[in-house]
C-alpha positions as CSV (number, residue, x, y, z in Angstrom):
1,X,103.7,152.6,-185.7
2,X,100.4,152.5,-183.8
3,X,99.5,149.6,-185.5
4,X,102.8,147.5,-185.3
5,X,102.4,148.0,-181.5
6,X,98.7,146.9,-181.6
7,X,100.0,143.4,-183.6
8,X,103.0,143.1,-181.5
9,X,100.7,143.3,-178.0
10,X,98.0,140.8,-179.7
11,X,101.1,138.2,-180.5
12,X,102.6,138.6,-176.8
13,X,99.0,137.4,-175.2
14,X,98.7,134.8,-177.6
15,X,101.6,133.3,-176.5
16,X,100.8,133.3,-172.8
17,X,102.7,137.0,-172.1
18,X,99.9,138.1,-170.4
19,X,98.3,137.3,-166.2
20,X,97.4,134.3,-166.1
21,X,93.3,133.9,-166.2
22,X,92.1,133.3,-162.1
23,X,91.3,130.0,-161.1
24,X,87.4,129.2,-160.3
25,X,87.6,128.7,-156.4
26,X,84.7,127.7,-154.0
27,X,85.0,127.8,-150.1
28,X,84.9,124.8,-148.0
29,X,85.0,123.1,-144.5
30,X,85.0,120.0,-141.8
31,X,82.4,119.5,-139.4
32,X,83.4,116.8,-137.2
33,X,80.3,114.8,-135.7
34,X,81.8,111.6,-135.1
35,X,82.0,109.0,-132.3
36,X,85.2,109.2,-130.8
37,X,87.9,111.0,-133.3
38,X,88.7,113.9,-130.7
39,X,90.7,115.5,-134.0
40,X,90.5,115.6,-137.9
41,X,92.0,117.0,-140.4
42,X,90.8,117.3,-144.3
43,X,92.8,117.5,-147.4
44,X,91.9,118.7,-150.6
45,X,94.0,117.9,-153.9
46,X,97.2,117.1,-151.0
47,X,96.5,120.8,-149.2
48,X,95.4,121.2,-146.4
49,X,91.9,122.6,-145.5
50,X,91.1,121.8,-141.7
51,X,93.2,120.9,-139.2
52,X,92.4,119.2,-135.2
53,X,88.7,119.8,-136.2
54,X,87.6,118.9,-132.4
55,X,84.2,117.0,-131.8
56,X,81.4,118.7,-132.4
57,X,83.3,121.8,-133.5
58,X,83.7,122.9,-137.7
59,X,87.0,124.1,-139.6
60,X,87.2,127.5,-140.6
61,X,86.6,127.7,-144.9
62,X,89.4,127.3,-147.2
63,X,89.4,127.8,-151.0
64,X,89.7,124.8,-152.9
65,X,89.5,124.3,-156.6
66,X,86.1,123.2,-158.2
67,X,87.0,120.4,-161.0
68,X,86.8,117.0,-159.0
69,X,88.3,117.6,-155.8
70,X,90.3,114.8,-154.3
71,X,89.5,114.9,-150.7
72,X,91.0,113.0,-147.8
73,X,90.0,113.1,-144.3
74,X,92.5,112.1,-141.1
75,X,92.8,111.2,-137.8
76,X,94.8,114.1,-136.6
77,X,98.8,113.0,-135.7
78,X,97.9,109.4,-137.7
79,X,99.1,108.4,-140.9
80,X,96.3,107.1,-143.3
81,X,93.0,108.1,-144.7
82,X,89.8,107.3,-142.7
83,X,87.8,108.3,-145.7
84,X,88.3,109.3,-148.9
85,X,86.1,111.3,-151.4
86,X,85.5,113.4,-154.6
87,X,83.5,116.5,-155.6
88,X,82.9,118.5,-158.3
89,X,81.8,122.2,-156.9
90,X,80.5,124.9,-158.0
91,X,82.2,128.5,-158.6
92,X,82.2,130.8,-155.6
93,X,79.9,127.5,-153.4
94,X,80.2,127.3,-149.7
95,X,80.3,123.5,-148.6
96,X,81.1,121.4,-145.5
97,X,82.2,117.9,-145.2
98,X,80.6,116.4,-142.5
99,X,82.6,113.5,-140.7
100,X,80.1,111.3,-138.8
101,X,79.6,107.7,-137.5
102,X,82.2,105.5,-135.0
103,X,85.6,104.8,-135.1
104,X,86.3,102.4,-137.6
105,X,83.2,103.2,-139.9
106,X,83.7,106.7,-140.4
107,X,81.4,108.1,-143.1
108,X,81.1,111.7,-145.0
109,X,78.0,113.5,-146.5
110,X,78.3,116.8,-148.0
111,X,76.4,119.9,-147.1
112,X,75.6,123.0,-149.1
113,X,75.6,126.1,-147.3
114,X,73.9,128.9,-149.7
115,X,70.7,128.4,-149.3
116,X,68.7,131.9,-149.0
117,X,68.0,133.8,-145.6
118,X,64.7,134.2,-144.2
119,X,62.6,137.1,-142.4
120,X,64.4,138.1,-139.6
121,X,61.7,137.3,-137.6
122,X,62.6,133.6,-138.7
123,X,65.4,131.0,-138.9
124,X,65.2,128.4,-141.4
125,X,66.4,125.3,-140.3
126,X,67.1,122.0,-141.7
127,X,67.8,118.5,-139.8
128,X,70.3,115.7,-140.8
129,X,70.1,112.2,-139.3
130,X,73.8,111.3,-139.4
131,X,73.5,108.5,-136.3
132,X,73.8,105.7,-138.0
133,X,73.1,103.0,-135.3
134,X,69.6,105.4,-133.5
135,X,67.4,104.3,-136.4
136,X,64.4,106.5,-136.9
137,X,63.5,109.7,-134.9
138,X,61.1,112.0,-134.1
139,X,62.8,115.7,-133.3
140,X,61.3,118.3,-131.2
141,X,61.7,122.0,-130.9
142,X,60.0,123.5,-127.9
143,X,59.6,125.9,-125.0
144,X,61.5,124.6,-122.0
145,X,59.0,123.6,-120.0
146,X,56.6,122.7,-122.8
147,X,55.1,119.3,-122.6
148,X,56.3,116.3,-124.9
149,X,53.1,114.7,-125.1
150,X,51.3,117.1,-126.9
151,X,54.4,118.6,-128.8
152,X,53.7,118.2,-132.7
153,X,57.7,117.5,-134.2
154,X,59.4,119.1,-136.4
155,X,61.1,116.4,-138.1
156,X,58.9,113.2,-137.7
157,X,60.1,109.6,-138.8
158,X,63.5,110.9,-139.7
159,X,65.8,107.8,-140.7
160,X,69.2,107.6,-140.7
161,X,71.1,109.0,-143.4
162,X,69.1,111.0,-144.5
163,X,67.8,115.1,-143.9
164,X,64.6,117.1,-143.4
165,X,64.0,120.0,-145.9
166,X,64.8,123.1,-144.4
167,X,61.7,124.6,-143.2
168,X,61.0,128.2,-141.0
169,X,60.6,128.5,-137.0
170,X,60.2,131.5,-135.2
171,X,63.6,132.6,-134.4
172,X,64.3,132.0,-130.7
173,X,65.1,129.9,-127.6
174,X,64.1,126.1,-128.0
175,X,64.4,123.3,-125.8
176,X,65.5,119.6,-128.4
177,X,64.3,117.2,-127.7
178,X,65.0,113.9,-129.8
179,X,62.9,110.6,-129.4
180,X,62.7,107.0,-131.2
181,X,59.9,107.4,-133.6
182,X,56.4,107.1,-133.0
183,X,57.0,106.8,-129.2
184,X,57.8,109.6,-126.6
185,X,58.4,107.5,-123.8
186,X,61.8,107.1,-125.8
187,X,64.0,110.3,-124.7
188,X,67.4,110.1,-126.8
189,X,68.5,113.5,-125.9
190,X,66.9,116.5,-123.9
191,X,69.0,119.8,-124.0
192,X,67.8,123.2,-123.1
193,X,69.2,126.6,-124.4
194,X,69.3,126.2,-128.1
195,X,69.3,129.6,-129.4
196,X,67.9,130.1,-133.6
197,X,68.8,133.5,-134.5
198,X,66.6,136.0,-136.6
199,X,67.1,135.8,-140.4
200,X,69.5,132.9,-140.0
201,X,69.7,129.5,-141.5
202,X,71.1,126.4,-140.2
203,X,71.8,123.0,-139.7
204,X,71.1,120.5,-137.1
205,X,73.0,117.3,-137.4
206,X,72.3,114.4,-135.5
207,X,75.3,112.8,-133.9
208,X,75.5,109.4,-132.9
209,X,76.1,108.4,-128.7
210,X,79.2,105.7,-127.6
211,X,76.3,103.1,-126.9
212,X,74.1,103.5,-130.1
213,X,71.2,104.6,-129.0
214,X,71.0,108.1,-127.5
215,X,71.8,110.6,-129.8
216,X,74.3,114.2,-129.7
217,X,73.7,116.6,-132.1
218,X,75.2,120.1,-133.6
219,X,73.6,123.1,-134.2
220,X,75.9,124.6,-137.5
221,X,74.7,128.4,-138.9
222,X,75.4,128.4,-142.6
223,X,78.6,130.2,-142.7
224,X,78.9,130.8,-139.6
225,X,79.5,128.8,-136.0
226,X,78.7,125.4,-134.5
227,X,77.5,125.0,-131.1
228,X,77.9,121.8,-130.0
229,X,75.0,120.1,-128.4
230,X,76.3,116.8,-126.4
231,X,74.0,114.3,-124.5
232,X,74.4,114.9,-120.6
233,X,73.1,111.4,-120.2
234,X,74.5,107.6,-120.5
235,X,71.8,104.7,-119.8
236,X,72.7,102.3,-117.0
237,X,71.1,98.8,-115.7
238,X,72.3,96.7,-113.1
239,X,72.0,92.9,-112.7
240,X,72.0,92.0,-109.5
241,X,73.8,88.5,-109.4
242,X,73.8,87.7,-105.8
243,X,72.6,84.5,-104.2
244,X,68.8,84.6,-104.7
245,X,66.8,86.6,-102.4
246,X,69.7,89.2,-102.2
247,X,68.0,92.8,-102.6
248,X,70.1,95.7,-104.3
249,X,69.7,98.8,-104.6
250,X,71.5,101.3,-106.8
251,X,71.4,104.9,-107.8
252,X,73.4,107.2,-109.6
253,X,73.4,111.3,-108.4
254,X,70.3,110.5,-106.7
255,X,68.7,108.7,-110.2
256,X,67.1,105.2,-109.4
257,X,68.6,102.1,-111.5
258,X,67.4,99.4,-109.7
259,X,65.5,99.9,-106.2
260,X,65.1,96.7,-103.7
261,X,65.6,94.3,-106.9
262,X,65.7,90.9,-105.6
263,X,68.6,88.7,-107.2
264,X,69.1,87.0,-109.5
265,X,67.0,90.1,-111.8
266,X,68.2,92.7,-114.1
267,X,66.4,95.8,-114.5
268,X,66.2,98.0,-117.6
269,X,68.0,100.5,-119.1
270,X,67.4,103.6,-116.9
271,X,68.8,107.6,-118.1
272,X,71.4,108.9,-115.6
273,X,73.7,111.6,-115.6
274,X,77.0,111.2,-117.9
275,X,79.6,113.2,-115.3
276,X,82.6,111.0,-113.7
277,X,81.9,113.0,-110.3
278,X,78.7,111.7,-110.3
279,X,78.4,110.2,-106.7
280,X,77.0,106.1,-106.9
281,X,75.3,104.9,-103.9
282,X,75.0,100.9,-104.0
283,X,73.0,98.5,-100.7
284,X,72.7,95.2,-100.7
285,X,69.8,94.2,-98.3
286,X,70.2,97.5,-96.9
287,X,73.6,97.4,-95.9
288,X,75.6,100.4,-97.7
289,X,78.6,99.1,-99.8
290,X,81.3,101.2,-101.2
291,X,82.0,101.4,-105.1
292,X,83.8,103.7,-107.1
293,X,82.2,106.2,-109.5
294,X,82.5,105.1,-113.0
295,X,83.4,107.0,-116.0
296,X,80.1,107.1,-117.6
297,X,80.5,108.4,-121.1
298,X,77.8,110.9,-122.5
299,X,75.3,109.2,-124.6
300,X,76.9,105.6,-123.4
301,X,75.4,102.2,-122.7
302,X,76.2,100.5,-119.7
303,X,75.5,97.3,-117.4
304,X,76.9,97.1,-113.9
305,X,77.3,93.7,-112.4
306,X,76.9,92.9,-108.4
307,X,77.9,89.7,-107.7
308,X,79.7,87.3,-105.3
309,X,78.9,86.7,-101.4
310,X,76.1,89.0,-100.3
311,X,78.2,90.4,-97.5
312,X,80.8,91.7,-99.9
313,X,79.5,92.2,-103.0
314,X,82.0,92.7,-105.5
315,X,81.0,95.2,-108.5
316,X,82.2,95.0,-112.4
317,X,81.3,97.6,-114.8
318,X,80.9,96.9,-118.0
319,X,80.4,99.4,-121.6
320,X,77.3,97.9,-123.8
321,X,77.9,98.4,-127.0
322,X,74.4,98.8,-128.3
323,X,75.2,99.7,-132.5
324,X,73.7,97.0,-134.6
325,X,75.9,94.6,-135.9
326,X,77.7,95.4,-139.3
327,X,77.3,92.0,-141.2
328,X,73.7,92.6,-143.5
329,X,71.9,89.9,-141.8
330,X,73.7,89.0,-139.1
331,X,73.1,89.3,-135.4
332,X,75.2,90.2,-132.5
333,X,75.6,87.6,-129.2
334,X,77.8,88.0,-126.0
335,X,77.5,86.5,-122.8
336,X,77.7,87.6,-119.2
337,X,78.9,85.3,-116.1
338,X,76.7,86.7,-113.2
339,X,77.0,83.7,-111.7
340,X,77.3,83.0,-107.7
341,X,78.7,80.3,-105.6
342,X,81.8,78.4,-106.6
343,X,83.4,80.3,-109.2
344,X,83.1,78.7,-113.0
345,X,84.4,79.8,-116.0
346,X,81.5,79.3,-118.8
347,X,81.3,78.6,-122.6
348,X,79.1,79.3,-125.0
349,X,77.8,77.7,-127.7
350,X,75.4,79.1,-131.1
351,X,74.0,76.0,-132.8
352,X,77.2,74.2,-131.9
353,X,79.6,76.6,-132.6
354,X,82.1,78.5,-130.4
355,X,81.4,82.1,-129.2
356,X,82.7,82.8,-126.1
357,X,85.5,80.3,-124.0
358,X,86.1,80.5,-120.3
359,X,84.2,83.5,-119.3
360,X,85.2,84.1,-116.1
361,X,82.8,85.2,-113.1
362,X,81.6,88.6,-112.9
363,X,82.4,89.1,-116.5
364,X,81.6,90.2,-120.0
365,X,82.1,89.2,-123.3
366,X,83.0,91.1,-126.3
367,X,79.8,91.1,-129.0
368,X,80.4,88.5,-131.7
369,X,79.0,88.2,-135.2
370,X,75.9,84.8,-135.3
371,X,73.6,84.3,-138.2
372,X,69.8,85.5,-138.0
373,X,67.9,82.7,-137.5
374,X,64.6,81.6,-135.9
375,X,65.4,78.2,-134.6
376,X,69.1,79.1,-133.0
377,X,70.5,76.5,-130.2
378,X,72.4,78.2,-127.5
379,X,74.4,76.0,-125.4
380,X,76.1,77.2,-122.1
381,X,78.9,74.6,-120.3
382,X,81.6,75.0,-117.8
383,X,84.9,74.6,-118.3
384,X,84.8,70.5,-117.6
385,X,82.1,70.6,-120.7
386,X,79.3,70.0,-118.1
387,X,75.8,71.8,-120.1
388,X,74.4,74.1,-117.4
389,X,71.9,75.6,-119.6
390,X,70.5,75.3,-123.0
391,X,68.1,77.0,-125.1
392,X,66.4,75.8,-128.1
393,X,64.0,77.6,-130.9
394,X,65.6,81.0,-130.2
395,X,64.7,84.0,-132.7
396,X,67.9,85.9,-133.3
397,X,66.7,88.9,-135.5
398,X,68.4,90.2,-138.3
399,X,70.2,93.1,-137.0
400,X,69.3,91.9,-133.1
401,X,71.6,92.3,-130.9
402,X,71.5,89.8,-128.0
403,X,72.9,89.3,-124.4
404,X,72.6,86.4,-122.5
405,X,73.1,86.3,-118.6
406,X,73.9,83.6,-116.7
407,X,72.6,84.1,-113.1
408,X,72.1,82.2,-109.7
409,X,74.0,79.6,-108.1
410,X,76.7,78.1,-110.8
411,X,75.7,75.0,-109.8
412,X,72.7,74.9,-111.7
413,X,72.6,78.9,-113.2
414,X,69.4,79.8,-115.0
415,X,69.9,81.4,-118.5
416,X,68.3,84.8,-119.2
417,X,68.5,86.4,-122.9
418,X,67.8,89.6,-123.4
419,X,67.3,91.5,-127.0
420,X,69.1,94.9,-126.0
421,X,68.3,96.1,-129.8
C-alpha cells in the first residue's frame, strides 16, 4: 500500500501536479539623467517597472525576469518608445537603466549595483560621463573652500560615454567640482554639500546642461537614493549691436557680462546665476534701460542682443544651442542680424548654398547642418541680393560649431564669425 502511494505521488509530479518551480527574478530600476524629459517610464517584457521617473530622481526596483529582457523606455503620458533595449541579467542582480542625453537622442547604459561595501570609514565611488555633448572632463572632490589650482582630480580626462573604476574616498562632505580637461579655468559645475556616507558605494553620473557645455550631475547610492545635483549656473554674452561707439553695460544679480563694451563687440561667454528672479541691470552709455528678466535655464547657453537706436535700445534674447552637430563630419552655422540703421533682412550663403533667408533685425537663426571644410565661402546679402559681406578660406571644423554676426550700420555691416565649439 505504502508503495503504490509512493508510485502514485512520483506519477502526479511528473505530470506537472506539483508547485510550479519559482521563476529566476533580478531587481531593477530608472534613473532619469536626461535633458529635458521632466518624466519617464520603463517597461520590461510589456510591465511596467518605473513610472514619472522625474529629472534627476531614480524609480524604486521592480522584479523582472532574467532571460533577455525586452525593455522599453517612455516619455511619460506619450505614446511611443524613445529607446528600446535588451538584457540578459543575472539571478537575484540589482541594476538600473540610466536614461541620459537630449530630447530627441535619448540614449541608455546600464549599471550594476552589487559591487561590495567598503570600510565604513570609506565610500567607494565610481564616476559616469553620460554628457554627451561636454567632451572630456576633469572631476574634482574637495573641501569647500579648498583651492582648484592645486586640487589633484579624482577622475582625470574622463570622455564621454564612458566611467571611472570605482575607487575609495574618505567618507564625508565634498565640494564637485567639474572642469573641461586639462584646464581649470574651465568651471562646468561647482556645487557644495555633497555628502558620501561611511561604508557606502555610489555612483556619480554626469548629466548633460540645455546648452552643451556645463554639466549637471547625480549622486545615486547603490540601492539606495539619488540626490540630484543640478547646475545653478547658465553662461551668457551679450553683443552689443548699437551704432558704433555705443557703450553697454550688462549684469546679471550683480555678475558682469559685458562692462562699458563699445559697440559693435561681443564679449565672451561669462557664468551667471540660472534663477528667473534674477534681477538684469542693462546701460547704454550710462543711461539705465529697462529689460525683463529672462528665464535662464540651469546649465544653458545664451546670447543677448542690444540693438537699434542708442536712445532706445531694444533687447532680444536668444538660447545657444552649443551640442555639436549630429552629422559625423559635419559642422553647424547660423547667423545673427545685429545689424543697426535701416532695417535689412539678411541672407546667407555657404559656398553658394542657402542657409539662412530673410533674417530679420535683431534676430537669430536656427543652427543648420554645413560640410567641414577648410576653404568654405560665406556669403551674406540683403534681401535685394546686394553682397554686404563675404568671407573666403574659412576653416569650418569637423564637429565646429559656428556663428556668424552681422554688426554695424546695415549699410555696409562688418562680418564677425565666431567658433562657439
Amino acid at each position: 500500500m505504502a508503495l503504490g502511494l509512493v508510485l502514485a505521488l512520483g506519477l502526479l509530479s511528473a505530470c506537472g501536479g506539483g508547485s510550479e518551480a519559482p521563476r529566476d527574478t533580478a531587481s531593477l530600476r530608472l534613473l532619469n539623467a536626461t535633458t529635458g524629459y521632466a518624466g519617464l517610464d520603463l517597461a520590461a517584457d510589456n510591465g511596467t517597472v518605473n513610472s514619472g521617473v522625474a529629472l534627476g530622481a531614480v524609480g524604486a526596483y521592480a522584479s523582472v525576469g532574467t532571460a533577455g529582457v525586452a525593455l522599453v523606455v517612455s516619455h511619460s503620458g506619450a505614446a511611443g518608445a524613445l529607446a528600446s533595449t535588451s538584457r540578459t541579467l543575472a539571478k537575484n542582480e540589482h541594476v538600473r537603466l540610466v536614461a541620459y542625453g537630449a530630447a530627441g537622442a535619448l540614449k541608455t547604459v546600464f549599471i550594476a549595483e552589487d559591487l561590495a561595501a567598503p570600510a565604513n570609514a570609506l565610500t567607494r565611488v565610481q564616476v559616469q560621463h553620460l554628457a554627451p555633448d561636454a567632451g572630456a572632463l576633469d572631476v574634482y572632490l574637495t573641501g569647500a573652500d579648498d583651492a582648484l589650482a592645486s586640487a589633484t582630480p579624482l577622475a582625470p580626462a574622463l570622455a564621454a560615454g564612458s566611467a571611472q573604476a570605482a575607487s575609495n574616498v574618505i567618507a564625508g562632505n565634498y565640494r564637485l567640482r567639474i572642469t573641461g580637461s586639462g584646464d581649470k579655468a574651465d568651471l562646468r559645475l561647482d556645487v557644495p554639500g555633497l555628502v558620501l556616507g561611511g561604508g557606502q558605494v555610489g555612483t556619480l553620473v554626469l548629466s548633460q546642461g540645455a546648452g552643451g557645455v556645463l554639466v549637471g550631475a547625480v549622486w545615486l547610492v547603490q540601492q539606495g537614493k539619488a540626490a540630484a545635483l543640478a547646475n545653478p549656473q547658465a553662461r551668457l554674452r551679450v553683443v552689443s549691436a548699437l551704432a558704433a561707439g555705443a557703450r553697454v553695460s550688462l549684469s546679471v544679480a550683480g555678475t558682469a557680462v559685458a562692462s562699458a563694451s563699445v559697440s559693435p563687440a561681443i564679449t565672451p561667454y561669462t557664468a551667471v546665476p540660472a534663477d528667473a528672479a534674477a534681477p538684469v541691470q542693462l546701460t547704454v552709455n550710462n543711461a539705465p534701460v529697462a529689460v525683463a528678466s529672462p528665464a535662464l535655464l540651469a546649465g544653458g547657453d545664451y546670447t543677448v542682443l542690444v540693438w537699434g537706436d542708442a536712445g532706445a535700445p531694444s533687447t532680444t534674447w536668444v538660447s545657444d544651442d552649443n551640442r555639436y552637430p549630429t552629422a559625423l563630419g559635419g559642422a553647424k552655422l547660423r547667423l545673427v542680424n545685429a545689424t543697426s540703421g535701416t532695417p535689412v533682412a539678411l541672407t546667407l550663403k555657404a559656398d553658394f548654398s542657402v542657409v539662412v533667408t530673410a533674417l530679420a533685425p535683431g534676430q537669430a537663426s536656427a543652427f543648420a547642418p554645413v560640410p567641414a571644410t577648410s576653404g568654405a565661402r560665406l556669403d551674406v546679402s540683403s534681401a535685394s541680393n546686394a553682397t554686404l559681406g563675404t568671407l573666403t578660406g574659412v576653416n569650418l571644423a569637423a564637429r565646429g560649431v559656428y556663428t556668424l554676426v552681422m554688426l554695424g550700420d546695415s549699410a555696409a555691416p562688418v562680418a564677425d564669425l565666431r567658433k562657439d565649439r
